[in-house]
C-alpha positions in Angstrom: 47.3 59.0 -8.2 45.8 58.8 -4.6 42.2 58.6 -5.6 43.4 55.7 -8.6 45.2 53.8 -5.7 42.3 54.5 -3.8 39.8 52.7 -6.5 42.5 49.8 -6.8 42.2 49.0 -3.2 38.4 49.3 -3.6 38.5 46.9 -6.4 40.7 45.1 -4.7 38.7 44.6 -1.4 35.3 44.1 -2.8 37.3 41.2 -5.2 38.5 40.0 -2.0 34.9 40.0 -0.3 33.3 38.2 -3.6 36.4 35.5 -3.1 35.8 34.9 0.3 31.6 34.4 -0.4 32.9 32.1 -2.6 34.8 30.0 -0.7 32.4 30.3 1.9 29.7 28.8 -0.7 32.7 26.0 -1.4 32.5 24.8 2.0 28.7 24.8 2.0 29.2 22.3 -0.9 31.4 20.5 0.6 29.7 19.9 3.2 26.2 19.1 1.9 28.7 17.1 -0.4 29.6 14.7 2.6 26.4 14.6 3.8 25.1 13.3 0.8 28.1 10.5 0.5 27.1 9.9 4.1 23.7 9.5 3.6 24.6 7.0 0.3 26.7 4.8 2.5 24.2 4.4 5.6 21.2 3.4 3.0 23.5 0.7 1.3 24.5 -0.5 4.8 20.0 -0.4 5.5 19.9 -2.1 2.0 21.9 -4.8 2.6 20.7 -5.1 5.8 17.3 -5.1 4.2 18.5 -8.0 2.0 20.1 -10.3 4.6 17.0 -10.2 6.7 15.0 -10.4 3.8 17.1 -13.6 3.4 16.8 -14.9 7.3 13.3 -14.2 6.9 12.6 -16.8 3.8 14.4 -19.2 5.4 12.4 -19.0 8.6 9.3 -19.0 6.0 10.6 -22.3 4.2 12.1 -24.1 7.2 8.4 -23.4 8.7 6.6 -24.5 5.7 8.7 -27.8 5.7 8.1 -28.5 9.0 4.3 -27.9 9.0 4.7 -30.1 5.7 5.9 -33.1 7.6 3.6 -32.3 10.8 0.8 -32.6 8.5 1.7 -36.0 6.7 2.5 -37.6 9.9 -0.8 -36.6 11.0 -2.5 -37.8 8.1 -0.5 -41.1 8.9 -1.6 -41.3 12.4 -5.7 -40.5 11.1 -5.0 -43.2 8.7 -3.6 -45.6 11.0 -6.4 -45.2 13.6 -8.9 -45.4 10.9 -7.5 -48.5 9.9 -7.7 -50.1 13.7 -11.3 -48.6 13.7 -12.1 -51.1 10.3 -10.6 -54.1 12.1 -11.8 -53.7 15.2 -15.4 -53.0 13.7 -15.1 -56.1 11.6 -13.7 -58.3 14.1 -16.9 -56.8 15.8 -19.4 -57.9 13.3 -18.0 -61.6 13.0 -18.0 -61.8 16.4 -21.8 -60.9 16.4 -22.4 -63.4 13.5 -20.9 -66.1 15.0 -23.1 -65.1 18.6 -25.9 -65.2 16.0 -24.9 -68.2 14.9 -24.7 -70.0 18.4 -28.4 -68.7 19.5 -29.9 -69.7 16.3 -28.3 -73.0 16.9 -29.6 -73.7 20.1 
């Protein structure tokens, strides 16, 4: 009766052992379990960070683009406007030459 009470407590014991490796492996789990929700939730807080910069960053791109957009056609206006002086005065240039022509030829 000893040695079966004996084998009981062994049986026992060594269930007891294999429960507690168990439960040891659970927390492992859980714990690589909350790392890995951890881990989830910081990269879709870096995602949408990734997004609203991504976001800033096209409108920096487009505001830029519209503003080198106007730069350039007021440019173009200015190049044009000067060009246009630049015909006058050279017209007004060559009448006033024709007309000097006109006086020396006349005298």
């Amino acid at each position: 009766e000893c040695e079966d009470h004996k084998r009981s407590l062994e049986s026992v014991s060594s269930e007891l052992f294999h429960l507690r490796e168990m439960a040891e492996e659970m927390e492992a789990y859980k714990a690589q379990a909350l790392d890995v929700k951890l881990l989830r939730e910081e990269n879709l807080r870096v995602e949408q960070d990734l997004a609203s910069v991504s976001s800033q960053f096209q409108a920096e791109v487009d505001r830029l683009k519209r503003e080198l957009q106007l730069k350039l056609e007021n440019e173009r206006a200015d190049h044009l406007e000067a060009l246009f002086r630049l015909n006058q005065e050279k017209e007004e240039s060559e009448s006033l030459l024709k007309d000097s022509y006109g006086i020396i030829q006349t005298r």
